[in-house]
PAKOLKE-880498 format. One record per residue (C-alpha): x, y, z; residue number from 1. Coordinates in Angstrom, 3 decimals, padded with zeros to 6 digits. Last residue first. Example, Ala and Ser with C-alpha at 12.3 -4.5 7.8 and 13.67 -1.06 7.14 Angstrom:
REM residues 2
<rec u="013.670" v="-001.060" w="007.140" resi="2"/>
<rec u="012.300" v="-004.500" w="007.800" resi="1"/>
***
This chain:
REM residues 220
<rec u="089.182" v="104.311" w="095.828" resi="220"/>
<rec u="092.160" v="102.024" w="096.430" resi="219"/>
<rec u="090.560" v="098.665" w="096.697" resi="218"/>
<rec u="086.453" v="099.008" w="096.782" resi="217"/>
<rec u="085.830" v="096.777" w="094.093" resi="216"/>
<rec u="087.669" v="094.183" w="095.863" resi="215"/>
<rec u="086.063" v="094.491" w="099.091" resi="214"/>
<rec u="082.753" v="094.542" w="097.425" resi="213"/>
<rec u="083.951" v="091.497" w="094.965" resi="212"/>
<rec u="085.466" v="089.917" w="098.272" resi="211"/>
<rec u="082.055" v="090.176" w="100.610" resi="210"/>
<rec u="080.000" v="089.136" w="097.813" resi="209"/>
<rec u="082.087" v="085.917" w="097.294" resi="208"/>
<rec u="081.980" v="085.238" w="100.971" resi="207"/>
<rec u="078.423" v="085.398" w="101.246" resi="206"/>
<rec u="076.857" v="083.873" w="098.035" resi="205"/>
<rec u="076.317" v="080.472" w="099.791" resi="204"/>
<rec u="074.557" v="082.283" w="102.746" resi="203"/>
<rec u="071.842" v="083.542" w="100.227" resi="202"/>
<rec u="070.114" v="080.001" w="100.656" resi="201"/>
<rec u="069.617" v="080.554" w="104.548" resi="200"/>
<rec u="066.277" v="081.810" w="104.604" resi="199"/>
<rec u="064.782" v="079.260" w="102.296" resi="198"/>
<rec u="061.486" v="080.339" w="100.599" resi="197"/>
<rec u="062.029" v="083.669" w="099.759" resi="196"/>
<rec u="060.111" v="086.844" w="100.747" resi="195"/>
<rec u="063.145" v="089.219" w="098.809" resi="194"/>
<rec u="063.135" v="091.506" w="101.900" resi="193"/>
<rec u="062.817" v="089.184" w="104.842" resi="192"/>
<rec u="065.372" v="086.911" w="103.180" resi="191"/>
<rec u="067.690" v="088.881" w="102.665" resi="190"/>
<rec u="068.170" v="090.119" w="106.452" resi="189"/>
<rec u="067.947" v="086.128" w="107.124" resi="188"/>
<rec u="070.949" v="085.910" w="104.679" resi="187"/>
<rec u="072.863" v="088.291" w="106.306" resi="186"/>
<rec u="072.364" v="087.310" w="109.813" resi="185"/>
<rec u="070.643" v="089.778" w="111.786" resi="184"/>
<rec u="072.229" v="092.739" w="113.570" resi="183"/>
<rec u="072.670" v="095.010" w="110.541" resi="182"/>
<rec u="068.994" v="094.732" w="109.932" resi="181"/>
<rec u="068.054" v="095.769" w="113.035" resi="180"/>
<rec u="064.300" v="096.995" w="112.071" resi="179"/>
<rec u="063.327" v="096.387" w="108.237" resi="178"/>
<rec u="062.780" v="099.655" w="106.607" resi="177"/>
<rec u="065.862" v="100.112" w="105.095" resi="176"/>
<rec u="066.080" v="096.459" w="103.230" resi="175"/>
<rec u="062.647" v="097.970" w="101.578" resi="174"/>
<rec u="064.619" v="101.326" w="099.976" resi="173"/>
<rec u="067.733" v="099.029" w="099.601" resi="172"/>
<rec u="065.581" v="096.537" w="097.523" resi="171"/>
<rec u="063.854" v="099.547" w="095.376" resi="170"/>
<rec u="066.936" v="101.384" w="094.707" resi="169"/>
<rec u="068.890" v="098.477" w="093.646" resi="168"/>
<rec u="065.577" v="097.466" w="090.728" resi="167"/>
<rec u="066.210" v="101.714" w="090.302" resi="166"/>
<rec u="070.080" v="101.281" w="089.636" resi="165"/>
<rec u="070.195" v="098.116" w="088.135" resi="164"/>
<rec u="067.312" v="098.983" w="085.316" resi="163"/>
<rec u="065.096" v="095.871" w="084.216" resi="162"/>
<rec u="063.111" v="096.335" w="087.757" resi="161"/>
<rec u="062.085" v="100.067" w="086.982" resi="160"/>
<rec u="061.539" v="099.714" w="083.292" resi="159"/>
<rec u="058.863" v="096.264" w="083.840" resi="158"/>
<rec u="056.983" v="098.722" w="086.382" resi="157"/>
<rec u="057.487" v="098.192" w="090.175" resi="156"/>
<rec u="057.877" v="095.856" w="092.989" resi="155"/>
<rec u="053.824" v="094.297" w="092.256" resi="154"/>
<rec u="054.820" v="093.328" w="089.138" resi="153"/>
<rec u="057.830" v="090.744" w="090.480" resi="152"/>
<rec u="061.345" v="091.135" w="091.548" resi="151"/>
<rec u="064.156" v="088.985" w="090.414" resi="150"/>
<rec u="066.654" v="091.556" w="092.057" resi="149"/>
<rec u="069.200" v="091.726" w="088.913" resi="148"/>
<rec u="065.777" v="091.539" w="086.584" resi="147"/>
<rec u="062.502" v="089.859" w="086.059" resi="146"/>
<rec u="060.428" v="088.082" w="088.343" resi="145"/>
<rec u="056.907" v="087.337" w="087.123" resi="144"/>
<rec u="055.511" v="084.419" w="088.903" resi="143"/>
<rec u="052.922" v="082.631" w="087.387" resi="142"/>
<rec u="049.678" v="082.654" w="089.925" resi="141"/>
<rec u="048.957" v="079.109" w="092.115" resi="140"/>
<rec u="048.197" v="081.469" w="095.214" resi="139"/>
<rec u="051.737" v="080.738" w="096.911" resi="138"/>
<rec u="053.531" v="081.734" w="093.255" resi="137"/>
<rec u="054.285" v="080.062" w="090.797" resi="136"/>
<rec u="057.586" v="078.163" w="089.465" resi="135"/>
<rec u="058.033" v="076.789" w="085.917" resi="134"/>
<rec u="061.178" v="076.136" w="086.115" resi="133"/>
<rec u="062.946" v="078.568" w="084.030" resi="132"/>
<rec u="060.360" v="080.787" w="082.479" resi="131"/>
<rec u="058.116" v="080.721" w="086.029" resi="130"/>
<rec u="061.306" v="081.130" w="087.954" resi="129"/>
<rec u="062.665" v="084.432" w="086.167" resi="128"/>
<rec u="062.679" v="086.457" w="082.680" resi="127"/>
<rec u="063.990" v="089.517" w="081.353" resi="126"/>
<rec u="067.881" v="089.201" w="082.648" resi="125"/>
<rec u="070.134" v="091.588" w="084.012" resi="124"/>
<rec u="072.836" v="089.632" w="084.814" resi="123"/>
<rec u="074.597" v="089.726" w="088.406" resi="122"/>
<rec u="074.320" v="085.655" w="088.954" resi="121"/>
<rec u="070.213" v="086.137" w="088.848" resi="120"/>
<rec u="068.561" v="085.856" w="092.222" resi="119"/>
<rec u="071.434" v="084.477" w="094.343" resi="118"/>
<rec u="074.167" v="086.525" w="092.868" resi="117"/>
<rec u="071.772" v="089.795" w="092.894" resi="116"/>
<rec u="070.931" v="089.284" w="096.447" resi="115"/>
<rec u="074.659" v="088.690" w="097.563" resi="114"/>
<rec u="075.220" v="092.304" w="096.069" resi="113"/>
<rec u="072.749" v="093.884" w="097.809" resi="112"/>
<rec u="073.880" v="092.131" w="101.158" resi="111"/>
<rec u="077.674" v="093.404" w="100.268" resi="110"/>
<rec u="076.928" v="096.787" w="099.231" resi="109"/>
<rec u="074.435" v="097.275" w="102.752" resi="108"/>
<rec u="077.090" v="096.369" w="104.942" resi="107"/>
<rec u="079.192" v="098.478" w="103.465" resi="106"/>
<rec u="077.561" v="101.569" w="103.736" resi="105"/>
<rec u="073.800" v="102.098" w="103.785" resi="104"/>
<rec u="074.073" v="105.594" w="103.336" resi="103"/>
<rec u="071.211" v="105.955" w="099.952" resi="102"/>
<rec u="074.027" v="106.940" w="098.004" resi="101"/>
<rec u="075.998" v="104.440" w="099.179" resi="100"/>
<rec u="073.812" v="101.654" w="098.589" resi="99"/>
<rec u="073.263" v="102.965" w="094.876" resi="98"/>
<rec u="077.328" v="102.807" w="094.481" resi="97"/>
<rec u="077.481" v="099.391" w="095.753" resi="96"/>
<rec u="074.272" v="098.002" w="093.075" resi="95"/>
<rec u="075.627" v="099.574" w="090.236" resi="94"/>
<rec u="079.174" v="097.940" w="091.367" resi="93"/>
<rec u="078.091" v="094.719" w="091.341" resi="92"/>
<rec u="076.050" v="095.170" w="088.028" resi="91"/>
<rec u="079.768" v="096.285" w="086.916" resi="90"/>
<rec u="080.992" v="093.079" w="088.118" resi="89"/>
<rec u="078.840" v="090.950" w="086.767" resi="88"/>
<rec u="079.162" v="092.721" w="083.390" resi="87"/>
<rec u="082.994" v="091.870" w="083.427" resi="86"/>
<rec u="083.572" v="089.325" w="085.562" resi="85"/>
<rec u="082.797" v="087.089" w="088.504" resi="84"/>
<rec u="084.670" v="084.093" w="089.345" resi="83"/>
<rec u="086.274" v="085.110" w="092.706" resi="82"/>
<rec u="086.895" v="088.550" w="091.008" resi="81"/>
<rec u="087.318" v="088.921" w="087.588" resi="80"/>
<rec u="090.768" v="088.415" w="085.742" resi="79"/>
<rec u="090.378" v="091.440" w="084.143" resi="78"/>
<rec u="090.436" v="093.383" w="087.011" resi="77"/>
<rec u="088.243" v="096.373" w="087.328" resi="76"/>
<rec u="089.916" v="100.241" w="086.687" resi="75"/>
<rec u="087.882" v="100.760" w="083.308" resi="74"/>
<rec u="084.743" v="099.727" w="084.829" resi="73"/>
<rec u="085.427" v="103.362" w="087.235" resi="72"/>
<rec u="082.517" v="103.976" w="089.760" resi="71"/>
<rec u="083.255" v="100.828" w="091.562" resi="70"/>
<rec u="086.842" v="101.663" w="092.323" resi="69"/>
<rec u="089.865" v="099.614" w="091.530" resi="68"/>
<rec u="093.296" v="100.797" w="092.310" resi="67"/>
<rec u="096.318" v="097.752" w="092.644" resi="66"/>
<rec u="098.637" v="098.778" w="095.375" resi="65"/>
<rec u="102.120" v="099.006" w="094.445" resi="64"/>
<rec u="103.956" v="095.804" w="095.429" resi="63"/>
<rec u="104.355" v="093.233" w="092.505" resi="62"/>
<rec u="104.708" v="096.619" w="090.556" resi="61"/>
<rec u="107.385" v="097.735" w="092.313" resi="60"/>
<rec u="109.369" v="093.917" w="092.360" resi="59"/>
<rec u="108.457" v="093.661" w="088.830" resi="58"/>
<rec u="110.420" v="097.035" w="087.725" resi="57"/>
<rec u="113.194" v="096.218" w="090.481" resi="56"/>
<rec u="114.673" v="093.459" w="089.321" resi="55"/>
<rec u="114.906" v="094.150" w="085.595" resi="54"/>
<rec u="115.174" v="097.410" w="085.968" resi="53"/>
<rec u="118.636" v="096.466" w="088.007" resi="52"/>
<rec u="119.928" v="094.452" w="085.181" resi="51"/>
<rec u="119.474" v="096.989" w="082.691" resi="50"/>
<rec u="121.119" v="099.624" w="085.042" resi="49"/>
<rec u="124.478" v="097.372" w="086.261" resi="48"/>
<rec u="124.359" v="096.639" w="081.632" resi="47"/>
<rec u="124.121" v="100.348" w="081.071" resi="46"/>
<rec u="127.080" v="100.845" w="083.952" resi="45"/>
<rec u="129.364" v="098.771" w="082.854" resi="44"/>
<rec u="129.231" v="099.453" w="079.113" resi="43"/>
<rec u="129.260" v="103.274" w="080.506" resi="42"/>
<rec u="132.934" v="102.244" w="082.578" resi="41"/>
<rec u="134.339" v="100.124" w="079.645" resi="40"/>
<rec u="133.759" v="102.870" w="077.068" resi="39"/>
<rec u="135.332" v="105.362" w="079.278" resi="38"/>
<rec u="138.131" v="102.997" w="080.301" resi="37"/>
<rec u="138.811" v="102.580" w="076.159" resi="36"/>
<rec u="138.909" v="106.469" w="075.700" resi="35"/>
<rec u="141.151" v="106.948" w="078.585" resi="34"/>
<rec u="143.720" v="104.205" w="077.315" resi="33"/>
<rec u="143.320" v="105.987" w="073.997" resi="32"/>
<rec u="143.857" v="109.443" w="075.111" resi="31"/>
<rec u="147.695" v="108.060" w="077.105" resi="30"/>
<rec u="148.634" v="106.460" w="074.134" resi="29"/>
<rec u="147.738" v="109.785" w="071.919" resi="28"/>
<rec u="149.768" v="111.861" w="074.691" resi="27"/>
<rec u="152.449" v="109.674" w="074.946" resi="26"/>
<rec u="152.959" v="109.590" w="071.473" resi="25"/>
<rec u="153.207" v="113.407" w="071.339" resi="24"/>
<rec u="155.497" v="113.344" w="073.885" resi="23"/>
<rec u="157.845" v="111.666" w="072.245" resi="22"/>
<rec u="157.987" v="107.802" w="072.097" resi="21"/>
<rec u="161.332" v="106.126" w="073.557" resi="20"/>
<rec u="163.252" v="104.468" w="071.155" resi="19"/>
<rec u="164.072" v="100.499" w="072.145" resi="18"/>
<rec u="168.287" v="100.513" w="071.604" resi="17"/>
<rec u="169.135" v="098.079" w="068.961" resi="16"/>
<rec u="172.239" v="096.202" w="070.320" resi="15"/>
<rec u="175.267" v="096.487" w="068.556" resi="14"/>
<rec u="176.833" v="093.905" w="066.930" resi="13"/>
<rec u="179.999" v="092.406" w="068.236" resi="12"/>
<rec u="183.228" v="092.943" w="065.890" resi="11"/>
<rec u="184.590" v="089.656" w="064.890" resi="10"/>
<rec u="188.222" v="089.249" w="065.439" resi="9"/>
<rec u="190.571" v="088.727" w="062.597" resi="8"/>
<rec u="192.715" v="085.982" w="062.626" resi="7"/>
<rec u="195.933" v="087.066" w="061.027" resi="6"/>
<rec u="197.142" v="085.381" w="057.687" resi="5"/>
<rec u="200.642" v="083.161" w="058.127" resi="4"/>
<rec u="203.515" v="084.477" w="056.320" resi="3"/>
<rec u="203.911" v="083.211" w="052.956" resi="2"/>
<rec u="206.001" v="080.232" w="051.976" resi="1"/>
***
């Protein structure tokens, strides 16, 4: 019989041992990690700055003052002003500017302009009463009001009452004359002017006159 074979013992393996990078590595790992933080800190910082226009952009312009000034049509809302636009509003103006150079101020704008509104809605027009409603005069005549003031023959030629700034000139130049016309109601001031026959039917026309001059007036 032969001898009996020896067990042999297994040897154990070795464990791989994790290699440590050399410097080199480090370095590159240690550029890419500051690379990618980079890239996360702008990415952070365009999106803080896009959000932040976003706020702030509406929030300015909600609160910077709006300029509009009556000698600049390019400056005037589009919107209008308490339901008066574009050529009504530059009328409006024609009319503010003529009472300022003649130093009635703003009192004088604002019953100038709540003439025109009663007399012709701010449009220069070529005809009046007599073409609209057939209305005549006291003596049984035709009237013949034409223009932003609806003012007859005897106010001036046809070319003085179809232009804004003379047709202005000519009611400011009579409004001027009348004694204490700051002191007396608007419309009553009006009406001693224009010769209508309701003193009080230019009151109507008050508070929108007073916010287009007001309006018109913002900034300048």
């Amino acid at each position: 019989m032969s001898a009996p074979r020896a067990k042999s013992r297994a040897r154990p393996r070795k464990r791989a041992t994790k290699r440590k990078p050399g410097a080199r590595a480090r370095a590159a790992i240690r550029l890419r990690r500051r690379r990618a933080l980079r890239r996360i800190l702008i990415s952070t910082a365009v999106v803080a700055a896009v959000v932040g226009a976003a706020v702030l952009i509406p929030l300015r312009i909600a609160h910077d003052p709006v300029v509009v000034c009556a000698d600049d049509p390019g400056t005037f809302p589009e919107a209008g002003i308490e339901g008066w636009h574009g050529e009504q509003l530059e009328n409006a103006a024609t009319i503010m500017t003529t009472a300022s150079a003649l130093g009635l101020g703003r009192d004088g704008q604002v019953l100038g302009v709540m003439t025109a509104m009663g007399e012709s809605s701010l449009r220069n027009i070529d005809y009046g009463d007599w073409e609209t409603s057939g209305f005549t005069n006291p003596d049984g005549t035709r009237t013949s009001s034409i223009g932003l003031f609806q003012q007859q023959d005897w106010w001036g030629s046809v070319e003085q009452r179809m232009d804004p700034a003379t047709s202005a000139t000519l009611f400011f130049t009579r409004l001027a004359r009348l004694p204490d016309w700051q002191r007396m109601e608007r419309s009553h001031a009006i009406h001693r002017v224009q010769i209508n026959t309701d003193r009080d039917y230019y009151s109507r026309y008050e508070a929108d006159a007073v916010a287009v001059v007001d309006g018109l007036s913002r900034g300048c």
